[in-house]
C-alpha positions in Angstrom: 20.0 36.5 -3.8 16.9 35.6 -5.1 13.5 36.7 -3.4 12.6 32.9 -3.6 15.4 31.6 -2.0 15.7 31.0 2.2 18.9 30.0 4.4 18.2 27.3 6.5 21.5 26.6 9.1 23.8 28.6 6.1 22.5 27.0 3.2 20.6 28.8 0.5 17.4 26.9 -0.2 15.2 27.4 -3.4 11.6 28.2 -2.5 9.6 25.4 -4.2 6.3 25.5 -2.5 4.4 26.2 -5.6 6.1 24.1 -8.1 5.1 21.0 -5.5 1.6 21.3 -6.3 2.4 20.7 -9.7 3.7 17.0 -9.3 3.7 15.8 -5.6 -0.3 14.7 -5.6 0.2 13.0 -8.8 3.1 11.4 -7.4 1.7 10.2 -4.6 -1.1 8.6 -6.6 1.0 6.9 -9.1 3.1 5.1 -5.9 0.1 4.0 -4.5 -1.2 2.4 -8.2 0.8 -0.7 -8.5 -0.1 -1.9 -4.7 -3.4 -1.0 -6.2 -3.5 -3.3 -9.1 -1.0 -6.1 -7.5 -3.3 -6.3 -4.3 -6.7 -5.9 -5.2 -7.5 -5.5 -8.7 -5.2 -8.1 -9.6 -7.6 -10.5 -6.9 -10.8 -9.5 -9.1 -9.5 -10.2 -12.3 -8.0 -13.4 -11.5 -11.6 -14.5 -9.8 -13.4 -13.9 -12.8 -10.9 -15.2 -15.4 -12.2 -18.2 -13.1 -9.6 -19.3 -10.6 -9.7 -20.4 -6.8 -9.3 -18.2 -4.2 -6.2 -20.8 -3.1 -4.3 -20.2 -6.5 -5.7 -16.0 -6.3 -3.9 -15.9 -2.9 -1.3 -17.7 -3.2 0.1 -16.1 -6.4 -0.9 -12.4 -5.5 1.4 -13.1 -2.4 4.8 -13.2 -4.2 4.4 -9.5 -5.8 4.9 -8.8 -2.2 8.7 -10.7 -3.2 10.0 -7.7 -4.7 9.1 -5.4 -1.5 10.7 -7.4 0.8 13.8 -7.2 -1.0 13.2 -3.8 -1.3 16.3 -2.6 1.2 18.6 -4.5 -1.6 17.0 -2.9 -4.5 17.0 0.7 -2.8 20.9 0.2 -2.9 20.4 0.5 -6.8 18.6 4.0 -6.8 21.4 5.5 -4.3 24.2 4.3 -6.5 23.1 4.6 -9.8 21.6 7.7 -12.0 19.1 10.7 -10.7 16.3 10.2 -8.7 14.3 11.8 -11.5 15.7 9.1 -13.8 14.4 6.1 -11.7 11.0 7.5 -11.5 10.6 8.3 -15.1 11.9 4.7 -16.0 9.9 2.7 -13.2 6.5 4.4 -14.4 7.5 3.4 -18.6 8.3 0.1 -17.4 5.0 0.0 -15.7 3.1 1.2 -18.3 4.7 -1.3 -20.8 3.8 -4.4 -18.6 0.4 -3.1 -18.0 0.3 -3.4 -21.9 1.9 -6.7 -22.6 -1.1 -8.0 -19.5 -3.8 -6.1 -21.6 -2.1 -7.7 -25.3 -2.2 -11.6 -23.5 -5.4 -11.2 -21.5 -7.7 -12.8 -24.6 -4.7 -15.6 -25.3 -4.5 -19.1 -23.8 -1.6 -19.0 -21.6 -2.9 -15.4 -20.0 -2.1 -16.4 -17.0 1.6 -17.1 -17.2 1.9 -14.2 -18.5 0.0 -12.2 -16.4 1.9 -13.4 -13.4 4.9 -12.5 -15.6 4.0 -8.7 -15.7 3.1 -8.3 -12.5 6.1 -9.5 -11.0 7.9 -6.8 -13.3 5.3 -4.2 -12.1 6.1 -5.5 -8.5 9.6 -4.9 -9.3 9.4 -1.6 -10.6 7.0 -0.3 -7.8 9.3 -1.4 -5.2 12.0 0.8 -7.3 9.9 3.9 -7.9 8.6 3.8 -4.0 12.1 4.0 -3.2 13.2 6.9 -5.9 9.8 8.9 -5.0 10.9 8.2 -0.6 14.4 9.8 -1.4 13.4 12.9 -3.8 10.8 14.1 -1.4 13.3 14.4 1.4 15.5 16.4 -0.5 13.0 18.4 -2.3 10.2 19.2 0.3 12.2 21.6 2.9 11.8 21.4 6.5 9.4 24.2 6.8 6.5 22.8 4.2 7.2 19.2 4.9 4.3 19.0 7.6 1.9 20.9 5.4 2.0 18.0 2.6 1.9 15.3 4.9 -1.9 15.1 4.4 -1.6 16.0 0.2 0.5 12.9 0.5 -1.8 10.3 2.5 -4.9 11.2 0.7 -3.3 11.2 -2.8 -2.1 7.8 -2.0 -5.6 6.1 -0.8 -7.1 7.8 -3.7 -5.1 5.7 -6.0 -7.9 2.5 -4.9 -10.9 4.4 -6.8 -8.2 5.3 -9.8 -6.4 1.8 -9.8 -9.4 -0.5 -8.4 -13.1 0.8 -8.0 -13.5 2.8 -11.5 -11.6 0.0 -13.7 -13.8 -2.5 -11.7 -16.7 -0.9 -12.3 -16.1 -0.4 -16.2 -15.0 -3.8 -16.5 -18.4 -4.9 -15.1 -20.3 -2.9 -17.7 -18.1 -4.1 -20.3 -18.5 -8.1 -19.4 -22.2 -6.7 -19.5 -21.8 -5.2 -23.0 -19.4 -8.1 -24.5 -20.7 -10.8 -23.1 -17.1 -12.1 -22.1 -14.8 -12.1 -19.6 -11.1 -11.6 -21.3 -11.9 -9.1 -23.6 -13.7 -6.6 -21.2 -10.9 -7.0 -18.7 -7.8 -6.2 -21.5 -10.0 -3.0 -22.4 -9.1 -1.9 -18.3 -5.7 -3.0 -18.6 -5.5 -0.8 -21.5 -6.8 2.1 -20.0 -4.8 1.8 -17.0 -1.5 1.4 -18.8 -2.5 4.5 -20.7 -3.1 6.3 -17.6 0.2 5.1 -16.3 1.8 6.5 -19.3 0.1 10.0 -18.9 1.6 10.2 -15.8 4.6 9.4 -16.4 4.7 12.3 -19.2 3.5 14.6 -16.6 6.5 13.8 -14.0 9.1 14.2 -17.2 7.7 17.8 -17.7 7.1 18.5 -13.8 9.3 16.4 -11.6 12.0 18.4 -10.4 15.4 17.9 -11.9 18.3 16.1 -9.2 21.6 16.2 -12.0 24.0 15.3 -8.7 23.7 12.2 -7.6 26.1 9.8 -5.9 27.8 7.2 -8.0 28.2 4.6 -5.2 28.6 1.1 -6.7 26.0 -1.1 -4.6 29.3 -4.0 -4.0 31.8 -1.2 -2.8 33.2 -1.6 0.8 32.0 1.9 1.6 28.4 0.3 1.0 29.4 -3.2 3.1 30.5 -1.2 5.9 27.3 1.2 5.8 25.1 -1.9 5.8 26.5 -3.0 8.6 26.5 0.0 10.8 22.5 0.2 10.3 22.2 -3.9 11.2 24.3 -3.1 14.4 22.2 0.4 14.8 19.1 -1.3 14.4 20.1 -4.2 17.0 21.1 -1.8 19.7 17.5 0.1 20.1 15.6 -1.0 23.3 13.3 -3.3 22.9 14.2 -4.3 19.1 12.5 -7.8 19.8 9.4 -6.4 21.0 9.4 -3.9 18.0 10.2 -6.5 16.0 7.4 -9.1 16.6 5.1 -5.8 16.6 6.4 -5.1 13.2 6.0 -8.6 11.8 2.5 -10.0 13.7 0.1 -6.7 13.8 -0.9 -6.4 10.6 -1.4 -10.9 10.4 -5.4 -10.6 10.7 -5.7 -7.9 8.5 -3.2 -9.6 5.6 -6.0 -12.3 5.9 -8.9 -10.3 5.7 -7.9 -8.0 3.1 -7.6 -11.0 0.7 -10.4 -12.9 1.3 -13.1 -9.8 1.7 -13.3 -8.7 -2.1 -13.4 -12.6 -3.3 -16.3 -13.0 -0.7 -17.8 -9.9 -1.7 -18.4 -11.2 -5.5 -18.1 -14.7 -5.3 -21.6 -16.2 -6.0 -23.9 -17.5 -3.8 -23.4 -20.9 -4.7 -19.8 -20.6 -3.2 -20.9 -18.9 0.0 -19.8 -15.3 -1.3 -22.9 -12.1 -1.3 -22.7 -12.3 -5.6 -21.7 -8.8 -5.8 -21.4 -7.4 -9.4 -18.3 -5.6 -10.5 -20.2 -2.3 -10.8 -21.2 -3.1 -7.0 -18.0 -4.0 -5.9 -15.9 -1.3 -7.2 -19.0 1.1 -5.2 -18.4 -0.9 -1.7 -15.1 -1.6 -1.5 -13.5 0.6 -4.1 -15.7 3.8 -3.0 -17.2 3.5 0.4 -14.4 1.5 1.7 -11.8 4.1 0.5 -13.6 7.2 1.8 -13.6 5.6 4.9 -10.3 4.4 5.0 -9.3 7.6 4.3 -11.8 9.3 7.1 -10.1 6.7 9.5 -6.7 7.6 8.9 -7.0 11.5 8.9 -9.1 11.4 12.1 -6.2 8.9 13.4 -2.8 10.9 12.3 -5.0 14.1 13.4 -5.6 12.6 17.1 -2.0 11.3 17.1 -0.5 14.3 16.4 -2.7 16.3 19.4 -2.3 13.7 21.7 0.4 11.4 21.1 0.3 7.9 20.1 -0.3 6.7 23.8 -3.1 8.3 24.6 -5.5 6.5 22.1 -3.3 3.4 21.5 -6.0 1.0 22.7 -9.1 2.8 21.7 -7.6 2.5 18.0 -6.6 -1.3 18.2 -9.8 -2.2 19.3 -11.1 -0.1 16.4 -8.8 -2.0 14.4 -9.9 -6.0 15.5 -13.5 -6.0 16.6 -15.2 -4.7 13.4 -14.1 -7.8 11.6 -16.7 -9.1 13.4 -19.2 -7.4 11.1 -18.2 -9.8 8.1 -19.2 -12.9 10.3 -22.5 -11.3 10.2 -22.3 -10.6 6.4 -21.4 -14.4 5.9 -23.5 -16.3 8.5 -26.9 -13.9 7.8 -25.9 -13.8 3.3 -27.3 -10.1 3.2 -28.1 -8.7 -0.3 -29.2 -5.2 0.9 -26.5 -2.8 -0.8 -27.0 -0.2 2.0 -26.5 -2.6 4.9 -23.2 -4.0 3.3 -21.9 -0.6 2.8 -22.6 0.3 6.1 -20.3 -2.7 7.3 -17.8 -1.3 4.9 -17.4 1.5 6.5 -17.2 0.4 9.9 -14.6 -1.9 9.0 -12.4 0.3 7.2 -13.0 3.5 9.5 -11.5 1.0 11.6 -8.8 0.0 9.7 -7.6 3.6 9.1 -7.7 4.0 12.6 -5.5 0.7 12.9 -3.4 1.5 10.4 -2.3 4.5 12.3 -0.8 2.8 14.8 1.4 0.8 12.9 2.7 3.0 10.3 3.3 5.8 13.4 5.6 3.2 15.7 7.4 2.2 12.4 8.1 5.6 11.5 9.3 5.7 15.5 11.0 2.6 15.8 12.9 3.4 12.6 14.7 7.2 13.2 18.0 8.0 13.8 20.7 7.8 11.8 20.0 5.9 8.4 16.3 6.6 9.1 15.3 5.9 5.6 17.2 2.6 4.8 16.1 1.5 8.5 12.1 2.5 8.0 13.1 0.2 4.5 14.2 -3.0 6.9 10.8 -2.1 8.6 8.6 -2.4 5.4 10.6 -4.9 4.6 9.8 -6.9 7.5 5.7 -5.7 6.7 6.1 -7.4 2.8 7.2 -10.4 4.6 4.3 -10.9 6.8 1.7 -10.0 4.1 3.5 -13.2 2.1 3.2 -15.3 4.6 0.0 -14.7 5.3 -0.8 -15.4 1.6 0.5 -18.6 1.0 -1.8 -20.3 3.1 -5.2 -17.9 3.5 -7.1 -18.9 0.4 -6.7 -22.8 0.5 -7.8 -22.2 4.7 -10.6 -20.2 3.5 -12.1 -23.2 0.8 -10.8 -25.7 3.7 -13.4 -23.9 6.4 -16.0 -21.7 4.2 -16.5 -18.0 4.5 -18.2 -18.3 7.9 -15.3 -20.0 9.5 -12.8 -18.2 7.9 -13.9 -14.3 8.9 -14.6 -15.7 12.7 -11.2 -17.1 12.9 -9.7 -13.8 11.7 -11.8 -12.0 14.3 -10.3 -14.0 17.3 -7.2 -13.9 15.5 -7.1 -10.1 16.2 -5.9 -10.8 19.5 -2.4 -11.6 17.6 -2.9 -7.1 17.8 -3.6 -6.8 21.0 -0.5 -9.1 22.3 2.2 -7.9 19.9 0.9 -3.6 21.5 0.9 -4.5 24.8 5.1 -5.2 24.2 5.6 -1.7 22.3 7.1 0.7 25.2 5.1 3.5 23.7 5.0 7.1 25.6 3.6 10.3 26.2 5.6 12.0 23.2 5.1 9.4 20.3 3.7 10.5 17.2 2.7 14.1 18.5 3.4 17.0 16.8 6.2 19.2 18.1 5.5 23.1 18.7 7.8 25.3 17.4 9.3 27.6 20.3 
């Protein structure tokens, strides 16, 4: 047998821990791009191609569509071609659309168009996240899986400064430099569907090859009768309704803030907002905001995993709800000191990464067992839906009350958190890390 091969429970296993390194951070940052550009970069450029914040929200919410269907269109990448396949084609079809957005961003009808693209982006993500989910399990072996957990998480988050706060920023010099709006903004898209297309070269040399594959048919009774063993299996878990309401209510505050902050962030001061730049933005939120997010997640998963999830449930919601307070300061006090808004930043999204941490740890919890990965699909599922909900309504409230309003309804709103924890039966054992006798 070959040196680099293992048995794990009888079954040779090829040794692949350094050909990871070659494609699984690059991966992980081209999953995390199209959330990226759907959720946030997509609010900037809509804002200063001049629309609402009602029409920015509300449209931005349905490329959540595609993610909440995302059990359905999973069925497609388990029945049909390679793993490898899916990946390759999602990421061309990505960079294509990201080109057609650039190519119609100077026209007059941009912004059907746009809305167009994205949706297929939306689509595609929603494939890819899938095909990326399943070819890590069967690539990464039991035995390296935990040491790439944290490769994984922080080439993910870093995908905001690739797919928001450096396009952001050049876009800003470039509406500097041209004098107009459109033209700067197709330079970025551009460059990011470029980028897109570099990767996606990468994976086709690097990604590792699956050629077995099921050829399941996504209509076949095999697959009816499948579906409905996980419905039943998810039913049957204790306190489903509880996990449920968790599930589909925690993250409500946040789905509202994260909206609203960037479009309050550079709308002018005429419209209540602190009259960021795009060069400043893409620093506070795109920069500061990720490092910290980041810095509050790893601290997060690190405690977790020590502790257990129990142990600093409450410390971490709190974490998560009362720093939104910080933006009713920012909105009621209009401060223009760089320093002092970054500093907010970073309390709120230390605190969000702490947050965070919570809910993706009880969803991985709430979702194991047998069919594990369609059932942590329901779960996001159920995520996508309360993110679009929270959507189609959060920018016409926020021109309905103003900026001040809006952030301290949010903050009290953050006892929706509190509420929907207090049901979770969490214990002891949750989310820490298992020795190995």
């Amino acid at each position: 047998m070959h040196e680099e091969q293992k048995i794990i429970n009888g079954i040779p296993i090829v040794n692949q821990w350094r050909s990871h390194w070659l494609w699984l951070p690059t991966l992980y940052l081209t999953r995390g791009l199209p959330y990226v550009i759907l959720l946030m970069t997509s609010l900037v450029y809509f804002n200063r191609m001049g629309l609402s914040n009602g029409a920015i929200t509300l449209t931005s919410s349905w490329f959540l569509l595609p993610f909440i269907l995302r059990p359905l269109l999973g069925r497609f990448v388990v029945g049909y071609w390679s793993k490898y396949a899916w990946i390759i084609l999602t990421e061309l079809v990505m960079a294509l659309s990201l080109g057609g957005i650039a190519f119609t961003a100077p026209t007059s009808n941009w912004f059907e168009w746009t809305v167009f693209f994205l949706m297929i982006i939306a689509t595609a993500a929603a494939l890819h996240d899938v095909a990326i989910e399943r070819l890590y399990k069967r690539e990464a072996t039991l035995y390296h899986r935990p040491a790439f957990f944290g490769v994984r998480a922080v080439s993910y988050l870093l995908s905001i400064i690739v797919g928001m706060a450096i396009p952001v920023t050049i876009a800003g010099n470039l509406e500097v430099i041209n004098r107009t709006v459109a033209p700067s903004w197709s330079s970025i898209f551009w460059i990011l569907s470029t980028l897109v297309t570099c990767l996606m070269l990468l994976h086709a040399i690097t990604l590792p090859k699956d050629n077995i594959h099921a050829n399941l048919p996504i209509w076949s009774g095999v697959t009816r009768q499948w579906w409905h063993d996980v419905k039943a299996a998810f039913i049957r878990r204790p306190h489903y309704v509880a996990n449920l309401c968790f599930l589909f209510c925690f993250l409500i505050p946040e789905g509202m803030f994260f909206r609203i902050a960037p479009l309050f962030l550079i709308d002018p001061g005429s419209n209540a907002g602190l009259a960021l730049s795009p060069q400043e933005l893409g620093l506070v939120l795109g920069t500061v905001g990720t490092f910290s997010l980041i810095g509050g997640s790893a601290m997060g998963a690190t405690l977790v995993r020590k502790d257990g999830l129990k142990r600093w449930l409450w410390l971490f919601v709190i974490a998560f709800t009362l720093p939104k307070f910080v933006f009713v300061y920012l909105s009621y006090y209009f401060v223009s000191t760089l320093s002092i808004i970054n500093l907010c930043m970073i309390v709120e999204q230390f605190g969000a990464g702490l947050g965070l941490t919570v809910y993706v740890v009880w969803l991985t919890h709430c979702t194991k067992g047998e069919h594990s990965t369609f059932t942590y699909s329901l779960g996001t599922a159920i995520t996508a839906f309360s993110l679009v909900m929270t959507g189609w309504f959060t920018g016409f409230l926020q021109e309905y009350v103003g900026y001040r309003r809006f952030f301290l309804l949010v903050a009290i709103l953050g006892v929706i958190s509190f509420v929907t924890t207090y049901f979770i039966p969490v214990t002891e054992e949750i989310g820490k890390r298992k020795r190995m006798v």
